[in-house]
Biopython code that builds the backbone (N, CA, C, O; Angstrom):
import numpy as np
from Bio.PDB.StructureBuilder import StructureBuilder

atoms = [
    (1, "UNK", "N", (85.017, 93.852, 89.939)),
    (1, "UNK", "CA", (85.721, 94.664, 90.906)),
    (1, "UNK", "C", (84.715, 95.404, 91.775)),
    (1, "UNK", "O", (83.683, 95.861, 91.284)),
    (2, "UNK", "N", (84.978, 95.508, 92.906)),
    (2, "UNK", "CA", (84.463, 96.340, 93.910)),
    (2, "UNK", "C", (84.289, 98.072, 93.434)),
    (2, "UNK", "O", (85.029, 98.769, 92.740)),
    (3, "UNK", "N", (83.154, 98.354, 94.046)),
    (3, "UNK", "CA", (83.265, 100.284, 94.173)),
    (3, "UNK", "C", (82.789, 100.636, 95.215)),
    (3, "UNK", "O", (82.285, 99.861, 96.028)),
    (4, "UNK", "N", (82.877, 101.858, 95.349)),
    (4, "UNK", "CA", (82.449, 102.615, 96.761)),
    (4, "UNK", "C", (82.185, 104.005, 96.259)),
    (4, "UNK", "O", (82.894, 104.733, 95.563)),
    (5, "UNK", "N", (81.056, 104.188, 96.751)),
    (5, "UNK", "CA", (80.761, 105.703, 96.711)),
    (5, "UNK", "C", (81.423, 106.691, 96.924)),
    (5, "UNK", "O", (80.581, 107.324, 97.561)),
    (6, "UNK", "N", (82.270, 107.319, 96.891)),
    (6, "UNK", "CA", (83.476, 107.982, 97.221)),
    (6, "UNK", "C", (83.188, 109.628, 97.043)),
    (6, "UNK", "O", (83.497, 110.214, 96.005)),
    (7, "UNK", "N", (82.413, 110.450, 98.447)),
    (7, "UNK", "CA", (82.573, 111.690, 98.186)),
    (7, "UNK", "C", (83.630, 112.590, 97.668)),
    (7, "UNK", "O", (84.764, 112.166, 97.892)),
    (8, "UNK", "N", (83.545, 114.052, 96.850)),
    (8, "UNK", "CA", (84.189, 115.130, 96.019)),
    (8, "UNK", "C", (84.193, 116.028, 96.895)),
    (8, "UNK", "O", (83.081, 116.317, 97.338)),
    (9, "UNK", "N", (85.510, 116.855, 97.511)),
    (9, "UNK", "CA", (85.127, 118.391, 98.060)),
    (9, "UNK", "C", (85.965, 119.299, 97.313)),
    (9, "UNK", "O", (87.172, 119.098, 97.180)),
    (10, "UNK", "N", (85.427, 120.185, 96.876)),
    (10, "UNK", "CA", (86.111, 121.364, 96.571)),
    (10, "UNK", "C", (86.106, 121.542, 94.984)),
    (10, "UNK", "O", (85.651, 120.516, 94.479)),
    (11, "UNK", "N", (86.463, 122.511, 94.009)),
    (11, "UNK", "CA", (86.728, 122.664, 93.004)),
    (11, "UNK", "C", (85.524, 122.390, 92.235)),
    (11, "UNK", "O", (84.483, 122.684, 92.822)),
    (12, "UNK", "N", (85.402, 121.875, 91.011)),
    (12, "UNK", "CA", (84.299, 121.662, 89.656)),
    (12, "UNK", "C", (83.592, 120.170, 90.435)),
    (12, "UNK", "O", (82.813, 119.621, 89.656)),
    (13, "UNK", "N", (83.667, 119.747, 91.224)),
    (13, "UNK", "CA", (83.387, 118.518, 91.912)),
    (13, "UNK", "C", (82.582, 118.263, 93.051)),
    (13, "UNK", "O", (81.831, 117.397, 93.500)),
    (14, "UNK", "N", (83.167, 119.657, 93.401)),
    (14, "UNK", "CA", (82.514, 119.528, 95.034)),
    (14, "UNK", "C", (80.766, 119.685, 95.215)),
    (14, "UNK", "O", (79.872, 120.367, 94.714)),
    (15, "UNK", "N", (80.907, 118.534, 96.322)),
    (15, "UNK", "CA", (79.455, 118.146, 96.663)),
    (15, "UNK", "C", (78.760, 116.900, 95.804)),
    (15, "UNK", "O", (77.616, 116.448, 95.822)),
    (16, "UNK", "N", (80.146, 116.482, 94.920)),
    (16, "UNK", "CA", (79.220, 115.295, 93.523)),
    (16, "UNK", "C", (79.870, 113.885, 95.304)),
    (16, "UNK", "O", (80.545, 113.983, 96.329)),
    (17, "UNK", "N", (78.917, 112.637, 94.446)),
    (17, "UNK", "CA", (79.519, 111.505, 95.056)),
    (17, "UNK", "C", (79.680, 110.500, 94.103)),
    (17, "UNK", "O", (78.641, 109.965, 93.717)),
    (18, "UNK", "N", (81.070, 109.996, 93.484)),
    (18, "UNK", "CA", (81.282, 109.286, 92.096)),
    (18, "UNK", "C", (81.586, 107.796, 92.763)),
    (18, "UNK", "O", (82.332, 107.816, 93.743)),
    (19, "UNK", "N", (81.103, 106.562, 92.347)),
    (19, "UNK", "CA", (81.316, 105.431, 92.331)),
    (19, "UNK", "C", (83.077, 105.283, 92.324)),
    (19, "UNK", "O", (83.324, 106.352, 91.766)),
    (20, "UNK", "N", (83.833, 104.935, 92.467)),
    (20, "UNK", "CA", (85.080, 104.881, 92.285)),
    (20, "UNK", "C", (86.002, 103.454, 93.131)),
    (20, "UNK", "O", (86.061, 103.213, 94.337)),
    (21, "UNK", "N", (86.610, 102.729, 92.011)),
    (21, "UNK", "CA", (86.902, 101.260, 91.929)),
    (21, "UNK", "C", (88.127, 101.342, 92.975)),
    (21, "UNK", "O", (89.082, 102.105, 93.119)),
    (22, "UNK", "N", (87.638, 100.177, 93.646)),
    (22, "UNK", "CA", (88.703, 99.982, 94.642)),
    (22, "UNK", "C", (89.767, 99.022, 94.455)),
    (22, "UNK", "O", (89.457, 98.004, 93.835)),
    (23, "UNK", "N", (91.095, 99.148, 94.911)),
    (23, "UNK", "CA", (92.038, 98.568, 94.724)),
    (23, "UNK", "C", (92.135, 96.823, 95.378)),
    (23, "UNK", "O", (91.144, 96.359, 95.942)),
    (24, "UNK", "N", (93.345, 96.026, 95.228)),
    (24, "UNK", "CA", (93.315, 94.491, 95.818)),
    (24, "UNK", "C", (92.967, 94.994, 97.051)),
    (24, "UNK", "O", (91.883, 94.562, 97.442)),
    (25, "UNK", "N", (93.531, 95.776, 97.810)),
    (25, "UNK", "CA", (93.699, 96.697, 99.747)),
    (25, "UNK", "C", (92.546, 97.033, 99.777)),
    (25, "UNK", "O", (92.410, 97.548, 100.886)),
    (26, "UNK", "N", (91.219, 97.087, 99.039)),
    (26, "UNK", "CA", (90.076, 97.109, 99.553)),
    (26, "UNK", "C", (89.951, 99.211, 99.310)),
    (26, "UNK", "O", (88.955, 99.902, 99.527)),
    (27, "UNK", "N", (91.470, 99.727, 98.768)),
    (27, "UNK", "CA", (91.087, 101.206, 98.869)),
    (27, "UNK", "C", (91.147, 101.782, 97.836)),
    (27, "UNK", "O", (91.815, 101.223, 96.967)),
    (28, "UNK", "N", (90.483, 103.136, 97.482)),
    (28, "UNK", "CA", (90.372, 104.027, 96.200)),
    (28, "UNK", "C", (91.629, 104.480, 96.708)),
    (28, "UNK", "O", (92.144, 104.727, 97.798)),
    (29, "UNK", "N", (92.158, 104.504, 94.510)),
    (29, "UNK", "CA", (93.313, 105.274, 94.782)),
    (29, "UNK", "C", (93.585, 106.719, 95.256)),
    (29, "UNK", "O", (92.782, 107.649, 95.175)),
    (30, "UNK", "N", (94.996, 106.778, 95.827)),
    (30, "UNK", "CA", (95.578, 107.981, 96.723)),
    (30, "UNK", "C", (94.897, 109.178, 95.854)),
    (30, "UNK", "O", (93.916, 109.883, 96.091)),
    (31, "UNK", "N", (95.960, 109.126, 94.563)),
    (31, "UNK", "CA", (95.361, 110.019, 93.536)),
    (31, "UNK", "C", (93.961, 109.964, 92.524)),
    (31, "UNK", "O", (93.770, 108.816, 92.124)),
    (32, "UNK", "N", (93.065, 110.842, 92.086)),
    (32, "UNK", "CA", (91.807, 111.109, 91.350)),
    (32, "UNK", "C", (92.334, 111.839, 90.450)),
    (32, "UNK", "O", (92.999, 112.801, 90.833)),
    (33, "UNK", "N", (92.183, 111.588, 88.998)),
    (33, "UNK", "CA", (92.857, 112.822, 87.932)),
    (33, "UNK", "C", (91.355, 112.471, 86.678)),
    (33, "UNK", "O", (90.958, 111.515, 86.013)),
    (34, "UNK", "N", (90.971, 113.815, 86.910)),
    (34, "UNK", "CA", (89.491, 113.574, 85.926)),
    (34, "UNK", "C", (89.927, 114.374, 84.481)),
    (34, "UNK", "O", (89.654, 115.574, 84.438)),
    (35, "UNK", "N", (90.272, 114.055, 83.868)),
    (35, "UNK", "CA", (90.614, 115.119, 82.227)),
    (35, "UNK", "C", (89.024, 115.393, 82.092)),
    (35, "UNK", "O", (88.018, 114.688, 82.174)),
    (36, "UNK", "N", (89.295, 116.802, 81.839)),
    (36, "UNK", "CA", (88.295, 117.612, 81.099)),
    (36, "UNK", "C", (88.112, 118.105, 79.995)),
    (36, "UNK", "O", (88.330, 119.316, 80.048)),
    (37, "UNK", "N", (87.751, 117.697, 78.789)),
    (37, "UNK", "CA", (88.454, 118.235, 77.131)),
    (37, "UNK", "C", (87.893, 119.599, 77.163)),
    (37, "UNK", "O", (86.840, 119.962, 77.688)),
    (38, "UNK", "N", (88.874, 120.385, 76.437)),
    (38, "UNK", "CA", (88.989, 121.638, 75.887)),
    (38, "UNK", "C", (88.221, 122.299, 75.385)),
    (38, "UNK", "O", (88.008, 121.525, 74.452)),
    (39, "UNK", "N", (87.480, 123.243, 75.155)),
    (39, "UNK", "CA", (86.338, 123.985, 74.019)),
    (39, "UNK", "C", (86.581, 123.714, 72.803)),
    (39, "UNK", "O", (85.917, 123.073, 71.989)),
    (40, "UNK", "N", (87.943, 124.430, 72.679)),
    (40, "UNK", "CA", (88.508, 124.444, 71.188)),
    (40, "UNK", "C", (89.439, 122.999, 70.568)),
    (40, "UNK", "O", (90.019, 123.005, 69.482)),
    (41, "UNK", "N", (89.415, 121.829, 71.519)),
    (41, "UNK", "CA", (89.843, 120.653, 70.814)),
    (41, "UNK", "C", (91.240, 120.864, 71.129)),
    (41, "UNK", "O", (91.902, 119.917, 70.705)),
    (42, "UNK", "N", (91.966, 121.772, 71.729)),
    (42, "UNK", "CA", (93.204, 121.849, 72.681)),
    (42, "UNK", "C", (93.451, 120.633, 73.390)),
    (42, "UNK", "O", (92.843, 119.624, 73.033)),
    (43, "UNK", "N", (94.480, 120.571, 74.604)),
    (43, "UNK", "CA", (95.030, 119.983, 75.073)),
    (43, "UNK", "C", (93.595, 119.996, 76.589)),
    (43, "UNK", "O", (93.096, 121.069, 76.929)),
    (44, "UNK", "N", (93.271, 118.946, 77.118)),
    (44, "UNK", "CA", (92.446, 118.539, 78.306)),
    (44, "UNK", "C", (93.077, 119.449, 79.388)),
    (44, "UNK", "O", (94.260, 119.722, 79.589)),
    (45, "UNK", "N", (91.941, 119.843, 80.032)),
    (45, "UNK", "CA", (92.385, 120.055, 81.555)),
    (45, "UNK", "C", (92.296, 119.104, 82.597)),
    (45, "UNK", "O", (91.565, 118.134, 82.395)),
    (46, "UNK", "N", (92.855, 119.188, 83.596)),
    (46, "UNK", "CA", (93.193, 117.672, 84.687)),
    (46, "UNK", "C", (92.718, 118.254, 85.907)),
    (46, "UNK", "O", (93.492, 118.764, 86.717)),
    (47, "UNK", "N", (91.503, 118.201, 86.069)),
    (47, "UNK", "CA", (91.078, 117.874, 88.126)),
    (47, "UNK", "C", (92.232, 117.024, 89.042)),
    (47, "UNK", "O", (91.889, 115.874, 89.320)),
    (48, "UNK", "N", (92.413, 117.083, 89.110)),
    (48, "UNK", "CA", (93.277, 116.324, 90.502)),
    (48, "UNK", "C", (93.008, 116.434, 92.092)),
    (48, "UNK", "O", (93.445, 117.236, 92.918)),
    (49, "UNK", "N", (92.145, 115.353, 92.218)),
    (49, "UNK", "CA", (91.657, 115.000, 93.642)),
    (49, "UNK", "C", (92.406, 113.926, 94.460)),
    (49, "UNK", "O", (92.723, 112.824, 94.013)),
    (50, "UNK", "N", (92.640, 114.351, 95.653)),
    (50, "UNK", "CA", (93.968, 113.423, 96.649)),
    (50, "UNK", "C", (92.909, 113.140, 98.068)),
    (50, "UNK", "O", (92.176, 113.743, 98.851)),
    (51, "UNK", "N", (93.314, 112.075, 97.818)),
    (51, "UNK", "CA", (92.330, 110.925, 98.811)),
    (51, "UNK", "C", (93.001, 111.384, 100.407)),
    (51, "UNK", "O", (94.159, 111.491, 100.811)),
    (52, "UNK", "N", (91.692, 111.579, 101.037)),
    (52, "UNK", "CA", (92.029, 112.231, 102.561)),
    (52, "UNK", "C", (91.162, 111.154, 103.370)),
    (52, "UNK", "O", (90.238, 110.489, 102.901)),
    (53, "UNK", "N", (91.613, 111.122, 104.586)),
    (53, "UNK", "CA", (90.296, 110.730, 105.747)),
    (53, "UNK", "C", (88.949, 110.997, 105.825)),
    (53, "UNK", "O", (88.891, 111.891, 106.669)),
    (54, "UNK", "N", (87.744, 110.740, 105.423)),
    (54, "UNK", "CA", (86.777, 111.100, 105.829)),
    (54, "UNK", "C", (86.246, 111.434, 107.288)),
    (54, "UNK", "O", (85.297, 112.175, 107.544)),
    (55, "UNK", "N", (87.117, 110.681, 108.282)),
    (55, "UNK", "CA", (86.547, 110.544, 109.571)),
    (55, "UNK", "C", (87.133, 108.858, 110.319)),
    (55, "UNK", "O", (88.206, 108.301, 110.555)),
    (56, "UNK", "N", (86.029, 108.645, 110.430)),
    (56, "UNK", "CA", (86.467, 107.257, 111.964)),
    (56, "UNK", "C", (85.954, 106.040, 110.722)),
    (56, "UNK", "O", (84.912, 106.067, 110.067)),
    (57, "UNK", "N", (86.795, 105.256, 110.684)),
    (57, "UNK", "CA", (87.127, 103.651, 110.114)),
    (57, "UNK", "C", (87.999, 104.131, 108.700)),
    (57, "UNK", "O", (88.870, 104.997, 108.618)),
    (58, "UNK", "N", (87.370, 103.136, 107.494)),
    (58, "UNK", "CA", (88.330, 103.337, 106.622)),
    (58, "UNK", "C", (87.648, 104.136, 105.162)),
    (58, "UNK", "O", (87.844, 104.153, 103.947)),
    (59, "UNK", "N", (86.645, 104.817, 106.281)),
    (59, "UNK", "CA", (86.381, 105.344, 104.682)),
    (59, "UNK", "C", (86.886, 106.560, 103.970)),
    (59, "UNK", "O", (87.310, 107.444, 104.715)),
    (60, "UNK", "N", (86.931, 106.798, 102.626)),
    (60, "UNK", "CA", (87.593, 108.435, 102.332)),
    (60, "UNK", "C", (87.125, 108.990, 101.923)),
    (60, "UNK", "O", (85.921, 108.924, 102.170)),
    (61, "UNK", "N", (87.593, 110.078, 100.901)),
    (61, "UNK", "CA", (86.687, 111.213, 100.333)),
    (61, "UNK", "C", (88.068, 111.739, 99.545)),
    (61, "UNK", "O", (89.171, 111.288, 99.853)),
    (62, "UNK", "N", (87.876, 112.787, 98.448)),
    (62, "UNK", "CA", (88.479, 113.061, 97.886)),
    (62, "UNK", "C", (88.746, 114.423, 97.790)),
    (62, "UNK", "O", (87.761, 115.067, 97.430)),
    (63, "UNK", "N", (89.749, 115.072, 97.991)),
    (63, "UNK", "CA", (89.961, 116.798, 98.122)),
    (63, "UNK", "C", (90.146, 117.386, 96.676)),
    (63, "UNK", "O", (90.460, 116.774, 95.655)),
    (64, "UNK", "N", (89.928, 118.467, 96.807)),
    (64, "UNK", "CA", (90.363, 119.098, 95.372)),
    (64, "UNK", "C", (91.940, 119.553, 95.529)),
    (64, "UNK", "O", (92.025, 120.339, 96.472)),
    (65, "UNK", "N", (92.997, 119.350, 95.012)),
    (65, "UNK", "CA", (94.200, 119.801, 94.802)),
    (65, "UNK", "C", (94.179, 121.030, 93.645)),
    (65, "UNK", "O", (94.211, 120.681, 92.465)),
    (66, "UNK", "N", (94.133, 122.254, 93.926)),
    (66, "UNK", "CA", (94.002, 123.208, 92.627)),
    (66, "UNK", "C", (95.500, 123.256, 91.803)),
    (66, "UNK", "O", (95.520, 123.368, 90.578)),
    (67, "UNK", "N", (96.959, 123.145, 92.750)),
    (67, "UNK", "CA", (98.346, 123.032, 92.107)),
    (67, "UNK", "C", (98.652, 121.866, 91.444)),
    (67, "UNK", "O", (99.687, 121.983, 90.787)),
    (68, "UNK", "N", (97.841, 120.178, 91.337)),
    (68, "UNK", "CA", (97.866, 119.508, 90.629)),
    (68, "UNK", "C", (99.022, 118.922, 90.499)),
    (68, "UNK", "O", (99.168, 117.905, 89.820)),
    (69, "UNK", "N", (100.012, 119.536, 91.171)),
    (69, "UNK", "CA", (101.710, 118.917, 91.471)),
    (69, "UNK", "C", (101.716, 117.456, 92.052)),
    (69, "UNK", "O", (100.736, 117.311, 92.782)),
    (70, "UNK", "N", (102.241, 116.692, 91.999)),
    (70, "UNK", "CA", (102.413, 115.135, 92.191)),
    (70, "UNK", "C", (102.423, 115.015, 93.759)),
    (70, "UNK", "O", (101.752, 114.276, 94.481)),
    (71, "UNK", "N", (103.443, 116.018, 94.103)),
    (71, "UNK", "CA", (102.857, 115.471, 95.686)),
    (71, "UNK", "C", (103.134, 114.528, 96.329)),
    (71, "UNK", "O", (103.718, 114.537, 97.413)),
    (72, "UNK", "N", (102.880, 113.926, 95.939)),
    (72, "UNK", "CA", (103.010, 112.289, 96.662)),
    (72, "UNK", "C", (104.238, 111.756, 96.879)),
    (72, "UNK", "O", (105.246, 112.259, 96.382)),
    (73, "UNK", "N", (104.271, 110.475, 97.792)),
    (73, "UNK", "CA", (105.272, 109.864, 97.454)),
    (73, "UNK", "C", (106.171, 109.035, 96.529)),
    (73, "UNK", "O", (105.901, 107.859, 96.771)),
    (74, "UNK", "N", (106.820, 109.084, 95.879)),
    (74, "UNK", "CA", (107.598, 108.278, 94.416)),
    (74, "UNK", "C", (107.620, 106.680, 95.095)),
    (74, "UNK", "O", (107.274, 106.529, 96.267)),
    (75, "UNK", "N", (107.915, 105.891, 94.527)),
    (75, "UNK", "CA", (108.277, 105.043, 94.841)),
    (75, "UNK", "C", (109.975, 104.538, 94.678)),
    (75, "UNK", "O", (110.553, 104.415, 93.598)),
    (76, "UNK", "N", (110.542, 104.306, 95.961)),
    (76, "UNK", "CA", (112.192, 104.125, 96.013)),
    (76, "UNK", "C", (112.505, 102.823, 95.917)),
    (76, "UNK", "O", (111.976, 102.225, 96.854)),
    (77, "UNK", "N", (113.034, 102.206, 95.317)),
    (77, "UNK", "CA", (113.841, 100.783, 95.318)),
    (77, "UNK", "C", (115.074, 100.894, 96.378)),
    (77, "UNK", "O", (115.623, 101.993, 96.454)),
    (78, "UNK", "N", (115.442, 100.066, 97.019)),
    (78, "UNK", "CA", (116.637, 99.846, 97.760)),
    (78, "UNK", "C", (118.165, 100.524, 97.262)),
    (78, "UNK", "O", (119.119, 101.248, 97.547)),
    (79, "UNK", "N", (117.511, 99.626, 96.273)),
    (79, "UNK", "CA", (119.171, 99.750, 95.089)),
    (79, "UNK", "C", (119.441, 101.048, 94.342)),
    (79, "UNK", "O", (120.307, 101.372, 93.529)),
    (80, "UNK", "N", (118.066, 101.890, 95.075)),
    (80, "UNK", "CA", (118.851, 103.497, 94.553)),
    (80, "UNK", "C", (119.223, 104.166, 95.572)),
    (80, "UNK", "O", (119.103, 104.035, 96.790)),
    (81, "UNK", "N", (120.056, 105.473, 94.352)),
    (81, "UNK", "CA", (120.911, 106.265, 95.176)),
    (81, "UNK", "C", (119.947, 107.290, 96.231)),
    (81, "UNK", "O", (118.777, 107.357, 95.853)),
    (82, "UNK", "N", (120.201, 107.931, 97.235)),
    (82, "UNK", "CA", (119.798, 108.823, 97.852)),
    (82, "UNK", "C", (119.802, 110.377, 96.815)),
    (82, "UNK", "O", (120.737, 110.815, 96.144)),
    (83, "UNK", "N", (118.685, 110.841, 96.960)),
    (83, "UNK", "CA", (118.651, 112.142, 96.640)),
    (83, "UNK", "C", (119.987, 112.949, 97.342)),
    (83, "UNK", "O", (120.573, 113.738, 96.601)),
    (84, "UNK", "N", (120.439, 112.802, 98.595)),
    (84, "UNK", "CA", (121.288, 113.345, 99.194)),
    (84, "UNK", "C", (122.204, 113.011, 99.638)),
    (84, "UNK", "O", (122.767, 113.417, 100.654)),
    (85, "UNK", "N", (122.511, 112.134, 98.858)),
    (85, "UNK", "CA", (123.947, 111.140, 98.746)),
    (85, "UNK", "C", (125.211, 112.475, 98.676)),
    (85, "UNK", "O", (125.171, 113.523, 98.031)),
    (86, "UNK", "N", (125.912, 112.130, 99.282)),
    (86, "UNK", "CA", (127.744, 113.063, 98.717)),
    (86, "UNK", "C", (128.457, 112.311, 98.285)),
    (86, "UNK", "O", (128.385, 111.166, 98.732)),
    (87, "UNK", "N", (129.124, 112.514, 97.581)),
    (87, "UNK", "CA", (130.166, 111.966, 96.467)),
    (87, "UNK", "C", (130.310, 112.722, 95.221)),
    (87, "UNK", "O", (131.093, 112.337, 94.352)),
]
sb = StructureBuilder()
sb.init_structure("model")
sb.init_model(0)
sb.init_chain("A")
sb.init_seg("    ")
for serial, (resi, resn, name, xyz) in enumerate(atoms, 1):
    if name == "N":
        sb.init_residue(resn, " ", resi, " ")
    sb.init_atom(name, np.array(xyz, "f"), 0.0, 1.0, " ", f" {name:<3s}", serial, name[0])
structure = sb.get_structure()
């Protein structure tokens, strides 16, 4: 598989540049989610970096998201209902 150098801004990240595998479309995924394990052997913490424009052609870079909320778009099938369906 392909990689690309893929700059980090912001958060525990920013300023790193991580190798990061590119998809069949030739692109790193939308979402970056780095788990960080715990001190005490707890539950991981989750970086969550969301793939932005770098600039002019197709290259990107990755933002820091500090709310870590999904964000994104879901994916809809035809054959479902509308969120804002009446009935």
């Amino acid at each position: 598989m392909k990689s690309e150098d893929t700059p980090f801004e912001g958060g525990p990240m920013d300023g790193r540049v991580l190798p990061v595998l590119l998809g069949i479309t030739g692109h790193p995924p939308k979402t970056y989610r780095i788990p960080l394990p715990a001190p005490d052997g707890g539950r991981p913490t989750v970086l969550v970096y969301r793939r932005v424009p770098r600039g002019t052609g197709r290259r990107w870079k990755y933002a820091y998201d500090p709310t870590g909320e999904h964000g994104g778009r879901r994916l809809r099938w035809p054959w479902s209902k509308s969120r804002h369906a009446q009935g």
